[in-house]
C-alpha positions as CSV (number, residue, x, y, z in Angstrom):
1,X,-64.7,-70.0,43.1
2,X,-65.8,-67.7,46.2
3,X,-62.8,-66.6,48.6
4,X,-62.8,-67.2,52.2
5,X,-61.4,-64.5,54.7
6,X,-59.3,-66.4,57.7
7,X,-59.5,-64.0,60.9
8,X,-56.9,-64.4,64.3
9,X,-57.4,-62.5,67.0
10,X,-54.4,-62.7,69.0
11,X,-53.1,-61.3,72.0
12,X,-50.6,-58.6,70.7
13,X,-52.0,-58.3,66.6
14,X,-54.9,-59.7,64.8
15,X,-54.1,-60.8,60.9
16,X,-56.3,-61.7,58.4
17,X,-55.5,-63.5,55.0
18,X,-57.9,-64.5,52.4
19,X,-57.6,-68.0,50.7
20,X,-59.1,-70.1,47.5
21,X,-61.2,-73.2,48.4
22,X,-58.1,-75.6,47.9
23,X,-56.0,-73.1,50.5
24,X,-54.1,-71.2,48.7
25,X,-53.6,-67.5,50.3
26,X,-54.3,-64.8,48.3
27,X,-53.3,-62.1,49.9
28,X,-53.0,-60.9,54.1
29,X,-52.4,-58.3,56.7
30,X,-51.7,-57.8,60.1
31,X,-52.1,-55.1,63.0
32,X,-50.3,-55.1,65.5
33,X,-51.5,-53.6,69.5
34,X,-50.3,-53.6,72.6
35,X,-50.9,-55.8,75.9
36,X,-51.3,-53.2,79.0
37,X,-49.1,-54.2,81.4
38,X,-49.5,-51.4,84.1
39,X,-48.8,-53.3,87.3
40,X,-47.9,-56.7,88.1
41,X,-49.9,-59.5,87.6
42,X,-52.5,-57.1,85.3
43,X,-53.0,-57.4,81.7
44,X,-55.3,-55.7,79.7
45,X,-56.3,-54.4,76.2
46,X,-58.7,-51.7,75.0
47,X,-61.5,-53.2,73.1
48,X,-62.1,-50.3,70.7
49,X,-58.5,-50.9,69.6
50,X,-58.9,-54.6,68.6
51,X,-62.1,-53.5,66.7
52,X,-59.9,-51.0,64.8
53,X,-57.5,-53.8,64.1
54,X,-60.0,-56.3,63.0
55,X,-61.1,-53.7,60.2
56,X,-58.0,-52.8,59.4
57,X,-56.4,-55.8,59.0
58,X,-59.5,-57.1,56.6
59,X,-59.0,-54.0,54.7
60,X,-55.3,-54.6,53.9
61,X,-56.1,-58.4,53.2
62,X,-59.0,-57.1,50.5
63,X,-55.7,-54.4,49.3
64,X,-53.2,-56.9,49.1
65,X,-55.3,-59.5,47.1
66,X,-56.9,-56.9,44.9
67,X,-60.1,-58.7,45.7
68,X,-63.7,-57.7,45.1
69,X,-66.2,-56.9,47.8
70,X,-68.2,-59.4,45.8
71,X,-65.6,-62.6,45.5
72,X,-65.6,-63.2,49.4
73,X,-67.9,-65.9,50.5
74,X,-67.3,-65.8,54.2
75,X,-65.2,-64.8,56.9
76,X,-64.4,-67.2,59.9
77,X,-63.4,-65.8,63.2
78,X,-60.5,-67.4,65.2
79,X,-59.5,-65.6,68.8
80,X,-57.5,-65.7,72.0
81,X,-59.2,-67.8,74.9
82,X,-59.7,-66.8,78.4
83,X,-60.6,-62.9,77.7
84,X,-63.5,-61.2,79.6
85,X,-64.9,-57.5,79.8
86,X,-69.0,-55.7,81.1
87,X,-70.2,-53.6,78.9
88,X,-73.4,-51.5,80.2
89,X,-76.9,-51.9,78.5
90,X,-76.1,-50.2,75.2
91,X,-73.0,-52.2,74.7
92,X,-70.5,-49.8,76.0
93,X,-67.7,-51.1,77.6
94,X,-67.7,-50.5,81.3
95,X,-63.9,-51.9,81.6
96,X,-61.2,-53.1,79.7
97,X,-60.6,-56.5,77.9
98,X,-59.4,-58.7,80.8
99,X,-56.9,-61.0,79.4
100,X,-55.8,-64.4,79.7
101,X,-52.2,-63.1,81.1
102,X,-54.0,-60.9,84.0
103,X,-53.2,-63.2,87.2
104,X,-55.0,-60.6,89.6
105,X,-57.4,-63.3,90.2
106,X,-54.8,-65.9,92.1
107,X,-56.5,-65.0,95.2
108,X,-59.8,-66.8,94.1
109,X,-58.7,-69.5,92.5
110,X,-56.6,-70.7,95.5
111,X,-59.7,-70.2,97.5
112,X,-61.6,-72.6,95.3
113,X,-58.6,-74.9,95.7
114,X,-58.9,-74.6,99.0
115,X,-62.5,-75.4,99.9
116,X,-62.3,-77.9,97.2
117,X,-64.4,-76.4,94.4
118,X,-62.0,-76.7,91.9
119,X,-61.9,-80.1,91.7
120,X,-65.7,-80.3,90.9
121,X,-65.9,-77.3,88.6
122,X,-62.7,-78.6,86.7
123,X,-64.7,-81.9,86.4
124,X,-68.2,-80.3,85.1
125,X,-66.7,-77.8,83.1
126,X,-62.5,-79.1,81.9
127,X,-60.9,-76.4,82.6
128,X,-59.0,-76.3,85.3
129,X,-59.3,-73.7,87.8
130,X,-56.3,-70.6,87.2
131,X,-56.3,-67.0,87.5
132,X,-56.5,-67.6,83.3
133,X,-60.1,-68.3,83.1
134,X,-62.6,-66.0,82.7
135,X,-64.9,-67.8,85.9
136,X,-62.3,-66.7,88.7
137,X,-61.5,-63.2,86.9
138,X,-65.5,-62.6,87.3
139,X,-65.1,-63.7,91.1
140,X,-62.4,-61.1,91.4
141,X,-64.1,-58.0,89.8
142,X,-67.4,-59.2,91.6
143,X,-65.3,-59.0,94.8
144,X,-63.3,-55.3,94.1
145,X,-66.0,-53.7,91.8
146,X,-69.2,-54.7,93.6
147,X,-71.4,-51.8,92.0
148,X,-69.8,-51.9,88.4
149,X,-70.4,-55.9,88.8
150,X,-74.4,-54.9,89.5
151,X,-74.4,-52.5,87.1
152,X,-72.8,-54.4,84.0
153,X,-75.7,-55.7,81.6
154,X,-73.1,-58.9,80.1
155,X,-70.0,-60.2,80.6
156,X,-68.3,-60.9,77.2
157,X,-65.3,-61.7,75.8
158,X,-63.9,-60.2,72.7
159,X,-65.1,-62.0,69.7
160,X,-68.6,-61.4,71.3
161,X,-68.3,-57.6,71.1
162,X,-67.2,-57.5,67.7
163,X,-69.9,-59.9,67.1
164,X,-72.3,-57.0,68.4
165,X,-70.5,-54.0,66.9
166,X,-71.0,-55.3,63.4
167,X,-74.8,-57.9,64.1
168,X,-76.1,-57.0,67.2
169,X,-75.7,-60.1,68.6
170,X,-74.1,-61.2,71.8
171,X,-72.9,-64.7,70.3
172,X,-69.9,-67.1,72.3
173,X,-69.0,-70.1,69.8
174,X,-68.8,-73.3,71.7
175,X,-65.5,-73.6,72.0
176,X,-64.6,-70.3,73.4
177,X,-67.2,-70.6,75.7
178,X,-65.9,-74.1,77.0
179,X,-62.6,-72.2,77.8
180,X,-64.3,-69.9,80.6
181,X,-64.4,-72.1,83.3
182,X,-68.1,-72.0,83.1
183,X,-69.9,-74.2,80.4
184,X,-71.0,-77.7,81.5
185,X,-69.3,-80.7,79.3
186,X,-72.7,-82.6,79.7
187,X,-75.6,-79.6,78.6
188,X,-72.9,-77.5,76.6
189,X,-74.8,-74.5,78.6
190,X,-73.6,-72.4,81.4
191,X,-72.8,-74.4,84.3
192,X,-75.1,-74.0,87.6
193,X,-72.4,-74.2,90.1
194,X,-70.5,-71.9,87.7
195,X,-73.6,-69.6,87.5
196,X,-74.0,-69.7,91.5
197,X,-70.6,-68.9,92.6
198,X,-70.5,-65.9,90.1
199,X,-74.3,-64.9,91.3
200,X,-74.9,-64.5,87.5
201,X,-78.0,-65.3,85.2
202,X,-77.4,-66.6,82.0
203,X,-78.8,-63.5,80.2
204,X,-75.8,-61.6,81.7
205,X,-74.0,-64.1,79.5
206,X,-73.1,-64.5,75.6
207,X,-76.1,-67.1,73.3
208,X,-73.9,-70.0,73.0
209,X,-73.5,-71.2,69.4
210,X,-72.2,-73.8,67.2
211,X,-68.7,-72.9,65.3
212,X,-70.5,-73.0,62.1
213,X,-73.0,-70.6,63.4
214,X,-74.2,-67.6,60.8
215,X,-74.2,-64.1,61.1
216,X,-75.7,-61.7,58.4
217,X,-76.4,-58.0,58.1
218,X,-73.3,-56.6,58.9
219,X,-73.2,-53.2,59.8
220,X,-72.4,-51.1,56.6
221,X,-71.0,-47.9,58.2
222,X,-68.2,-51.0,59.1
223,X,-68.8,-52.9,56.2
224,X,-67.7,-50.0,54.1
225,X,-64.5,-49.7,56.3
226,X,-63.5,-53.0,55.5
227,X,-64.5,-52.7,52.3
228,X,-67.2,-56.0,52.9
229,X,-70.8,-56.2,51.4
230,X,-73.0,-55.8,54.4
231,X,-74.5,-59.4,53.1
232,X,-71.3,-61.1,53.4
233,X,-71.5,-63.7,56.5
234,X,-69.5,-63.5,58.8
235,X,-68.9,-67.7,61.1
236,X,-68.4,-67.9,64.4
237,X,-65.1,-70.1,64.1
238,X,-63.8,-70.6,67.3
239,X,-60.7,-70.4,70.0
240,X,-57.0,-70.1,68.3
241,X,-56.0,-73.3,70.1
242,X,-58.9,-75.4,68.5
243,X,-58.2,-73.9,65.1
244,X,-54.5,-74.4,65.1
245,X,-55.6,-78.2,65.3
246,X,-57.6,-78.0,61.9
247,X,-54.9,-75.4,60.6
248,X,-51.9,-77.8,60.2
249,X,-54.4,-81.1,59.8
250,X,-54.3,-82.7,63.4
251,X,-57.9,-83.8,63.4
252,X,-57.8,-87.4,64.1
253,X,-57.5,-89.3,67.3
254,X,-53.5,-90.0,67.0
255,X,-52.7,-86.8,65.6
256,X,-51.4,-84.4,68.2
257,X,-50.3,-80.8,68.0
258,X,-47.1,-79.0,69.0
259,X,-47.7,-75.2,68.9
260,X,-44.4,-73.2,69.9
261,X,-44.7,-69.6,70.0
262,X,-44.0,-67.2,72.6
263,X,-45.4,-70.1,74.5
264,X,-46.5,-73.6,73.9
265,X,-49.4,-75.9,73.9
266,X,-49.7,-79.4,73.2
267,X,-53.6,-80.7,71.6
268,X,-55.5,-83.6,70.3
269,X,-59.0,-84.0,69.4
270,X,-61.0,-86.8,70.7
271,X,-63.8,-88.5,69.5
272,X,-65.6,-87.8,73.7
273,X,-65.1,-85.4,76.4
274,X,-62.7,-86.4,79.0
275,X,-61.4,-85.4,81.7
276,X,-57.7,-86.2,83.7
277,X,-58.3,-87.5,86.9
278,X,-55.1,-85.3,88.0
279,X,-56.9,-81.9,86.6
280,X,-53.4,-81.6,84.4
281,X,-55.2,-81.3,80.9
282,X,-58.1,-79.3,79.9
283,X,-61.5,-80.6,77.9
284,X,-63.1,-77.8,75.5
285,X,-66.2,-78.4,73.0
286,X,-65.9,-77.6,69.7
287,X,-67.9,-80.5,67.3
288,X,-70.3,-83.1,68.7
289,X,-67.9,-85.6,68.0
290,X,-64.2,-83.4,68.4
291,X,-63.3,-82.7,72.0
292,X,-60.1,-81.0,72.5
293,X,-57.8,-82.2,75.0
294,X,-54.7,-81.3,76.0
295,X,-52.6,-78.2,77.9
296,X,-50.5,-75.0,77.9
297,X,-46.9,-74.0,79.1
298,X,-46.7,-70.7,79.8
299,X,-43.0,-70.7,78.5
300,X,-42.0,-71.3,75.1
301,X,-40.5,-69.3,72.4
302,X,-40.3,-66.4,75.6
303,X,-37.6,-68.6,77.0
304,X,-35.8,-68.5,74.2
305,X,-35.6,-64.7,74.0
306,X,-35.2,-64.1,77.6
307,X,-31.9,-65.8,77.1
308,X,-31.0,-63.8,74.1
309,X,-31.8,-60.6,75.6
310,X,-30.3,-60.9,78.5
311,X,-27.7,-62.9,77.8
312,X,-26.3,-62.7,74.2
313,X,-27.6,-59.3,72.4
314,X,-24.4,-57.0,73.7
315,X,-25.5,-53.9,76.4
316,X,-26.3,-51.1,74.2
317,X,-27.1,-53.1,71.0
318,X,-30.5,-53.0,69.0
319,X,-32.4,-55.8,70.2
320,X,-34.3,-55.9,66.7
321,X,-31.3,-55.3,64.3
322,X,-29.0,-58.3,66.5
323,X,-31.7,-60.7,66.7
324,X,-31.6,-62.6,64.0
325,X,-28.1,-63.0,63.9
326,X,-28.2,-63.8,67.8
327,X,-30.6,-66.4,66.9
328,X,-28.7,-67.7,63.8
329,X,-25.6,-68.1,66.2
330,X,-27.7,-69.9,69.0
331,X,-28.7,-72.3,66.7
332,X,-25.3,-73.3,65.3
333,X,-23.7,-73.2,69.5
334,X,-26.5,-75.9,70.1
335,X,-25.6,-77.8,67.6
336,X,-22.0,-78.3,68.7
337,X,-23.0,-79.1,72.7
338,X,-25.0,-83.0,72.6
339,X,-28.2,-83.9,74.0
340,X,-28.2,-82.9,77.7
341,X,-26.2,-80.1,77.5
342,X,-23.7,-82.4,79.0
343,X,-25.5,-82.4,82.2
344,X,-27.1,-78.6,82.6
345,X,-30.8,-78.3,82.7
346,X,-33.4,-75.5,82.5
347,X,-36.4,-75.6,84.1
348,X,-37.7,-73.2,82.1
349,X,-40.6,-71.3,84.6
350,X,-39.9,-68.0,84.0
351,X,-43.5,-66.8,84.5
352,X,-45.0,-69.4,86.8
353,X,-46.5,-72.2,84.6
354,X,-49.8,-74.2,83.8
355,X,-50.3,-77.2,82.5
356,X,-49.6,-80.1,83.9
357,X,-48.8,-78.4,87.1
358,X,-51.3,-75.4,87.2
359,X,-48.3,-73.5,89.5
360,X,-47.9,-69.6,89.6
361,X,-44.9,-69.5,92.1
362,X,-43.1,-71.9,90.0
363,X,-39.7,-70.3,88.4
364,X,-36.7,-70.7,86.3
365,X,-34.0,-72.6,87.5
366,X,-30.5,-74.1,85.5
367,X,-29.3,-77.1,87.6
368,X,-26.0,-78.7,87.2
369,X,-24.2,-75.6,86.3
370,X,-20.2,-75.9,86.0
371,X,-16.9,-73.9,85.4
372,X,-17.0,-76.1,81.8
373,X,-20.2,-75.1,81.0
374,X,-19.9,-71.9,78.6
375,X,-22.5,-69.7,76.5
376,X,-23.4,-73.2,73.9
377,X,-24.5,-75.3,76.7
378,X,-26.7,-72.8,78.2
379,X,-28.0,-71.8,75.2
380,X,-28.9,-75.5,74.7
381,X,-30.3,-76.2,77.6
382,X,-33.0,-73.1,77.8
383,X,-34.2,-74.6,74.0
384,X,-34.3,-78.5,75.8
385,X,-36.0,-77.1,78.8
386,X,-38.5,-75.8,76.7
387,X,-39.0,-78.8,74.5
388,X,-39.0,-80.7,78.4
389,X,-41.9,-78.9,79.6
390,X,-43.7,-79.2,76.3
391,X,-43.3,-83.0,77.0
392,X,-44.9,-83.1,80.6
393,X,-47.7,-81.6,78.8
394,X,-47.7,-84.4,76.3
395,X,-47.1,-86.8,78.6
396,X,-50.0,-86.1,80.9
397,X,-52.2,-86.1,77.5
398,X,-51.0,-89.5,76.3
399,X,-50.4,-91.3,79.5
400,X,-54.3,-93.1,78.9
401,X,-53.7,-93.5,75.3
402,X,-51.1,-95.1,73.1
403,X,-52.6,-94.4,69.7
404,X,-50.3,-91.5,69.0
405,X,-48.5,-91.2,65.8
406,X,-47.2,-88.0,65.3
407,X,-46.7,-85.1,66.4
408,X,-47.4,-81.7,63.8
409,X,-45.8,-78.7,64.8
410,X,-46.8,-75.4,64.5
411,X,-45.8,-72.0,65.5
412,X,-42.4,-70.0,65.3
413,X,-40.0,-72.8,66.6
414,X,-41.0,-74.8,63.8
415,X,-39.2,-72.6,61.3
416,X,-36.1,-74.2,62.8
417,X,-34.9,-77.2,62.0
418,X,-32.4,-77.6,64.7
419,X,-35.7,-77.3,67.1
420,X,-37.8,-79.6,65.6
421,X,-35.1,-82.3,65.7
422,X,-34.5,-82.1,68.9
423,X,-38.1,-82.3,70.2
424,X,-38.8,-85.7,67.7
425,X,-35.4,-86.9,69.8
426,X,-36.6,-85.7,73.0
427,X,-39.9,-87.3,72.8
428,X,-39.3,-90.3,70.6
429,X,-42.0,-89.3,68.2
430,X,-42.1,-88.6,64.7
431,X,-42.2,-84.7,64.1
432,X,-43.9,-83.4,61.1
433,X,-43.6,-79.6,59.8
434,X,-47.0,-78.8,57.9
435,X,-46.1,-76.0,54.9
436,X,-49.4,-74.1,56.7
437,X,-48.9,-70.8,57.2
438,X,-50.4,-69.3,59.5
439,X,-52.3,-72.4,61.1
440,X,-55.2,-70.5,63.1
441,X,-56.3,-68.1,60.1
442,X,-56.7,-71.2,58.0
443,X,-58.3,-73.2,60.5
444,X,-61.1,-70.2,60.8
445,X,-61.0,-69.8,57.0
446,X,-61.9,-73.8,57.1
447,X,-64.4,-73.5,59.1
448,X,-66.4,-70.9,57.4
449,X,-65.7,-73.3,54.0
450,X,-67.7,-75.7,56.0
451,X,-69.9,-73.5,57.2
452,X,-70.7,-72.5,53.1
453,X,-70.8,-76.0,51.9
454,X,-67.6,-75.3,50.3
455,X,-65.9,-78.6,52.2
456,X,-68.2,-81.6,53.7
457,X,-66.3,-82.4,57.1
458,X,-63.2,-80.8,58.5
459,X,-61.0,-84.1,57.6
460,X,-60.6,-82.3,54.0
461,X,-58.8,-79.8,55.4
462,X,-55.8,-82.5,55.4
463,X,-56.2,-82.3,51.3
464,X,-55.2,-79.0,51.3
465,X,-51.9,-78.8,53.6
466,X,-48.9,-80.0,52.0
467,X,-45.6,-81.1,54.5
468,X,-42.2,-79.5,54.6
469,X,-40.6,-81.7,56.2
470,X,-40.2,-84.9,58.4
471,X,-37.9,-85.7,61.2
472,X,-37.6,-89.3,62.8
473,X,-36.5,-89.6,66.5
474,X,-32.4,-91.0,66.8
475,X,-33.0,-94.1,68.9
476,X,-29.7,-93.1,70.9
477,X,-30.5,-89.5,71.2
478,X,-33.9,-90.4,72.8
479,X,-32.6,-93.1,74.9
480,X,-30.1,-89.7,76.6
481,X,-32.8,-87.6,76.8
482,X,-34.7,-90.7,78.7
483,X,-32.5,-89.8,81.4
484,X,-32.5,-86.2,81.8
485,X,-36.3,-86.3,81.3
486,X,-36.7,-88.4,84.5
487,X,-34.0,-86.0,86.1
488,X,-35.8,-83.2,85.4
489,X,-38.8,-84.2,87.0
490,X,-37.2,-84.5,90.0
491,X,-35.8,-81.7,89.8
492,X,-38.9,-80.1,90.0
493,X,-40.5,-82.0,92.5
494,X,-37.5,-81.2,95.2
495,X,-38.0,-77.5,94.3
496,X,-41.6,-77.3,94.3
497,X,-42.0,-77.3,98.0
498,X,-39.9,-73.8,98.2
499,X,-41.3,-72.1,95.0
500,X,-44.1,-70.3,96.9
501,X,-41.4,-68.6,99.5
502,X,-39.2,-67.3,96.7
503,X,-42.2,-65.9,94.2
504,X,-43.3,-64.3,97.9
505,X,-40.4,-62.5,98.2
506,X,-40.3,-61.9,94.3
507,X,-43.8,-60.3,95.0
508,X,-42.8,-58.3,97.9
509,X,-40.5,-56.2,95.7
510,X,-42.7,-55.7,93.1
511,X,-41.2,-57.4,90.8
512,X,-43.3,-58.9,87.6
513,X,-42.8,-62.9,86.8
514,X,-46.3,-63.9,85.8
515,X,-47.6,-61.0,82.8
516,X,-46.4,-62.9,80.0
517,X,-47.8,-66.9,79.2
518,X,-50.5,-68.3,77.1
519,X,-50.6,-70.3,73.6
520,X,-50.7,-67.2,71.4
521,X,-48.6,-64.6,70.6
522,X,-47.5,-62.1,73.7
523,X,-45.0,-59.0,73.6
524,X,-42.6,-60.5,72.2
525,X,-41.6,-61.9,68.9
526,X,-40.8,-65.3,68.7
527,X,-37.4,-66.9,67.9
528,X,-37.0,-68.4,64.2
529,X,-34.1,-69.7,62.9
């Protein structure tokens, strides 16, 4: 029985864990990099350090699993969305990684707002149009770096220039490429309009391929690094969103997916592409016949520890040593406050936020604050404010169908009990915690089993996750939250007209809201109980 190497490149550490065909991890590692945050709104990594990663993390997976070179039948690649980088004719980088968190870009994507682009782009390609994608981050280096733009041989993201470092291939899987802004949801190849507005060729562009696409040859100067044959293949996999999906076993229509991290995403697989007539949800490829739908909030787990840090963890303590135990306490002050805080919300918009409103300028806000209201209420209300923009998400994904059963969560708010309660209460949905660890890394590893003929469809996967645990929704709970939900839409609404004046002022002191968001990990760790 061959051994299948589960890769996730993330956004602050890429870890790689090696697992048996029935799923069982054999051993893992992780390395850890940072997110360059220089200025506001930019956010960038150095390629050549996620390529030291990759290897490295491998290596220590092979170490920790005392595994032979020879018992590892494939490796399946799972990384961030969104990320984009030139590299000249040789393959040299002529920039950094561009990163899903850089917002320089805000300034185009308004402008396609504006002369109505968006809508039709959103409508060819499913995703909507944000500073996030790789399509308006092209429009902005084209527009500050005309002669590197001319000079640049490709435009890549990351998983293509590993792809190159170790085949010498320039290779997009479908699914990451659907997340650019720039593939078309009929052809599943690069989008004219797309193509037009960027005033790019598609040989400036990745070879799209299938997730279970094949790569063999490796180089063996690498090979020997991570201590791979040079003949083992390597899959293409695909995006960390899509893979979480397969990872914890949401794979059917009715199955949706709850990740939690440092931020949050809600997803569902569907049978065809769609598209929301609102623009609030996006529509990525990954198998002719799974679509994934669905959206992310750029404030999750972050939410959680802004509170903490700022407002728990004593001046002068260690943030890393007092966590846990800050964490630990949070918990238990929730659990004594009921559902609704008694009448405080959170909008919880602490770096703008995207789906289902696609707004930059929107911030945080607690509404309903009073002299009774201590440290447990607040504390309560920052977790519900999370778990109430998760909802507009799943909302706005669910609104044109009612088959939904469940909803699997994922991600570091699932280690908490307390959390996962309270979302099944606050949406009225049955929550179910899958014992997967690690849900992206297995979801590659799953693919590269099918990939090897070691499974016969995705829907095995579900054989091979076992569940922790089960929490039904309290009737009378949900019925409270009923209510604040509906308030704290409103909420919103009222203050959306005045966000943009106070993120301009924001702005004008240079202050950073918006370098921190997306479905992976970010800088910061994310709260566990």
């Amino acid at each position: 029985m061959g051994l299948y190497i589960g890769l996730d490149i993330g956004t602050t550490s890429t870890k790689a864990f090696l697992y048996d065909e029935k799923g069982g991890i054999r051993g893992g590692s992780q390395q850890a990099y940072p997110l360059l945050v220089p200025e506001a709104g930019r956010a960038e990594q150095r390629p050549d350090e996620l390529l030291d990663a990759v290897i490295e993390a491998i290596r220590g997976a092979m170490q920790d699993a005392g595994a032979r070179a020879d018992e590892i039948s494939a490796v399946g690649i799972s990384a961030a969305m969104h990320s984009v980088m030139a590299v000249d004719s040789e393959g040299k980088p002529l920039t950094p990684l561009i990163t899903w968190a850089d917002n320089r870009s805000l300034g185009q994507a308004n402008d396609l707002r504006r002369n109505g682009e968006a809508g039709r782009l959103y409508r060819a390609t499913g995703t909507p149009v944000h500073p996030m994608s790789p399509l308006t981050k092209l429009l902005w280096l084209r527009s500050r770096e005309p002669e590197l733009f001319k000079r640049a041989a490709k435009f890549i993201s990351f998983k293509e220039y590993l792809l190159y470092r170790l085949f010498g291939r320039y290779a997009i899987d479908v699914s990451l490429a659907s997340a650019t802004g720039m593939l078309d949801l009929n052809t599943l190849d690069w989008n004219e309009s797309a193509l037009r507005l960027t005033g790019l060729s598609p040989e400036r562009l990745g070879e799209i391929v299938p997730i279970t696409e094949r790569f063999s040859g490796m180089d063996r100067t690498l090979a020997g690094r991570m201590g791979l044959r040079p003949e083992t293949p390597w899959i293409a996999g695909a995006s960390d969103g899509a893979l979480a999906n397969v990872g914890v076993g949401a794979l059917e229509r009715g199955e949706t997916a709850v990740t939690i991290g440092t931020s949050g995403a809600v997803r569902s697989f569907a049978e065809h592409p769609s598209t929301d007539i609102g623009g609030r949800t996006f529509c990525y490829a990954f198998e002719p016949d799974r679509w994934l739908i669905g959206g992310p909030t750029n404030n999750g787990g972050i939410a959680l520890r802004w509170y903490l840090e700022k407002f728990v963890i004593g001046e002068g303590e260690s943030a890393d040593l007092k966590e846990k135990e800050a964490l630990n306490r949070i918990m238990q002050l929730a659990d004594s406050v009921p559902p609704g805080s008694e009448g405080l919300l959170f909008l919880p918009y602490l770096s703008g936020e995207r789906a289902p409103y696609w707004n930059a300028d929107a911030r945080g806000t607690y509404f309903g604050a009073t002299l009774h209201h201590g440290r447990a209420h607040f504390g309560r209300a920052t977790m519900e404010g999370v778990l109430f923009a998760v909802r507009t998400v799943y909302d706005a994904l669910t609104q044109h169908d009612v088959s939904n059963r469940s909803l699997l969560a994922s991600g570091g708010f699932a280690k908490s009990e307390t959390w996962t309660q309270m979302l099944a209460d606050l949406s009225g949905t049955r929550v179910i915690v899958p014992d997967t660890y690690e849900a992206s890394a297995f979801g590659a590893a799953s693919v590269a089993m099918l990939a090897d003929g070691a499974i016969g469809d995705l829907s095995e996967v579900k054989e091979r996750i076992g569940i922790l645990r089960t929490h039904e929704p309290d009737p009378q709970r949900f019925g409270t939250y009923e209510r604040y939900y509906s308030l704290f839409k409103r909420v919103y609404d009222q203050l959306e007209p005045v966000f943009p004046e106070i993120a301009q002022l924001q702005r004008g002191t240079g202050v950073n809201h918006e370098d921190e968001s997306e479905e992976g990990e970010a800088k910061h760790t994310v709260p566990e109980k």
